[in-house]
N, C-alpha and C positions, 0 to 999 in steps of 0.2 A: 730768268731767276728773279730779277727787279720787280716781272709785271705779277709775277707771282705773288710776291711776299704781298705787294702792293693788294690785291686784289682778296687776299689773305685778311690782311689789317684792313681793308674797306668791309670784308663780307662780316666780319667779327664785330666791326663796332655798328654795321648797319643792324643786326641784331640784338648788341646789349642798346642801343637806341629805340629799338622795335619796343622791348622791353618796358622803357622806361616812359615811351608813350603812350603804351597800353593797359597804365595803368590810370591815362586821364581820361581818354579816347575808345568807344565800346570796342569790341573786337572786329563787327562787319564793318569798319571803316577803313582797318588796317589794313594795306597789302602786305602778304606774306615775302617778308623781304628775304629768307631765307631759298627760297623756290626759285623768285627772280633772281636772284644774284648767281644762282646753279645753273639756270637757263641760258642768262647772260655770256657766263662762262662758254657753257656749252657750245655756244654760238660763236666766239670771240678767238678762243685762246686753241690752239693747235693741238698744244700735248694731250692726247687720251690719261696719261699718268697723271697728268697735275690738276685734269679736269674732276677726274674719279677722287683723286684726292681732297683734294677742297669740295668737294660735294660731300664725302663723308664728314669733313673736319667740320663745316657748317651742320650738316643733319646733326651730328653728336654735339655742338652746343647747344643746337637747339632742344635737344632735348635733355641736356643738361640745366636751359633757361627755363624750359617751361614743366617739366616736371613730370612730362610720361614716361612712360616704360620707354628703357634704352636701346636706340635700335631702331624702335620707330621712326621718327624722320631722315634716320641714315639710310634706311630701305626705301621711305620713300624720296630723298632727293638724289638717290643714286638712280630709280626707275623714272624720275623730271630728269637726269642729264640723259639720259640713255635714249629715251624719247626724242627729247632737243637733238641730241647728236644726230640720229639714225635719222628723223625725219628733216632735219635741217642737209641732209644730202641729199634727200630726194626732194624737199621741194624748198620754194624760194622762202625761207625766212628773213630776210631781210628789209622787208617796208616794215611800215609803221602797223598797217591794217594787218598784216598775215601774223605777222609775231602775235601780236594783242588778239587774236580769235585762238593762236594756236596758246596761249598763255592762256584765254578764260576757259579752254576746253579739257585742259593740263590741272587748271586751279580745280575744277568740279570732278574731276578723274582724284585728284591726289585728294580730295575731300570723300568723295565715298570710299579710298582706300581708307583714308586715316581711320571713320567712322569704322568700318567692317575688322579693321585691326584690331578698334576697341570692342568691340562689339563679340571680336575671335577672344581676347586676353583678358575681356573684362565683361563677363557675360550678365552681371549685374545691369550694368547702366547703358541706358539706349539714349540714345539723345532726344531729345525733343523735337519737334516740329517748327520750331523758332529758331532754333540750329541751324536747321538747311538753308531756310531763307537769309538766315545770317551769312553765309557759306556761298550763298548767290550773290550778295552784295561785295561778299570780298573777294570774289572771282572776278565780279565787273572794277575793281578795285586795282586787283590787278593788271589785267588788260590794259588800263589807262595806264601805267606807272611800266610795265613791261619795255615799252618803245625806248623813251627817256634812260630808262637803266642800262640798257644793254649799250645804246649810243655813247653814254659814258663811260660802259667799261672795254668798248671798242677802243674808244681816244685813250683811254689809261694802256692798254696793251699796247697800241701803236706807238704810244711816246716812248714808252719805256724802254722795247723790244728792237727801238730804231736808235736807240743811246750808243753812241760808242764810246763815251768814257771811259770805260769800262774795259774795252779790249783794246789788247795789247798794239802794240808799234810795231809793224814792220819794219825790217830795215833791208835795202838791197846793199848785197854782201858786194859787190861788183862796184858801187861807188865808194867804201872805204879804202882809204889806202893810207898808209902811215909812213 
């Protein structure tokens, strides 16, 4: 429950941070801290409920931050965890090199979905060709930034998850006596 909320309150402010950066810094600089942080998950924390959850909770601010139609990155950071999940069983996601090729492969995937969504919802506006190459560079953005992220939100679960403050005291009924 700790690593939870934890991971909750890191993915929230790693986004209104995103935010506030992205207003100095162009866009193809950014990693999509929203995706990484689902992946992360994905990869980290056990519970299929609390993974799908926080994946939705993150898609929906993000698209409450950035201002497209709602839904949009709930669909697709539930289709980045489900990915992460399903293929981090069958193969090794855990070096540095496999995660960051399966994140820049994830980043260009969830980038022709988003396009194609808009392109389904918003049959006006097509992107540009400066787009995509923007979209290449934040893919390789991510990749770099994927390894480091999940490392950390490995050590946040594990500390959290191995707390026992938290649970109760046994006692053996066989040593009291009054």
């Amino acid at each position: 429950m700790k690593a939870g909320l934890a991971l909750v309150l890191l993915g929230l402010l790693a986004l209104m941070a995103h935010s506030v950066v992205a207003l100095a810094v162009p866009a193809r600089f950014l990693p999509d801290m929203g995706m990484l942080f689902v992946v992360a998950v994905a990869l980290c924390v056990r519970s299929t409920v609390l993974g799908v959850l926080f994946a939705v909770l993150l898609g929906y601010t993000t698209d409450l931050l950035s201002g497209t139609l709602l839904g949009q990155h709930v669909l697709l950071r539930l289709g980045a965890y489900g990915a992460a999940r399903v293929l981090s069983a069958r193969l090794n996601l855990r070096g540095p090199l496999p995660l960051a090729f399966f994140v820049l492969i994830l980043s260009l995937i969830h980038a022709g979905a988003l396009w194609a969504l808009e392109i389904f919802f918003l049959p006006g506006e097509v992107a540009a060709p400066d787009v995509l190459r923007d979209l290449a560079f934040q893919a390789v953005a991510n990749a770099l930034l994927a390894p480091p992220l999940t490392a950390l939100v490995a050590a946040i679960v594990r500390r959290l998850e191995n707390d026992d403050s938290g649970r109760l005291l046994r006692l053996d009924s066989r040593e009291l006596s009054l």
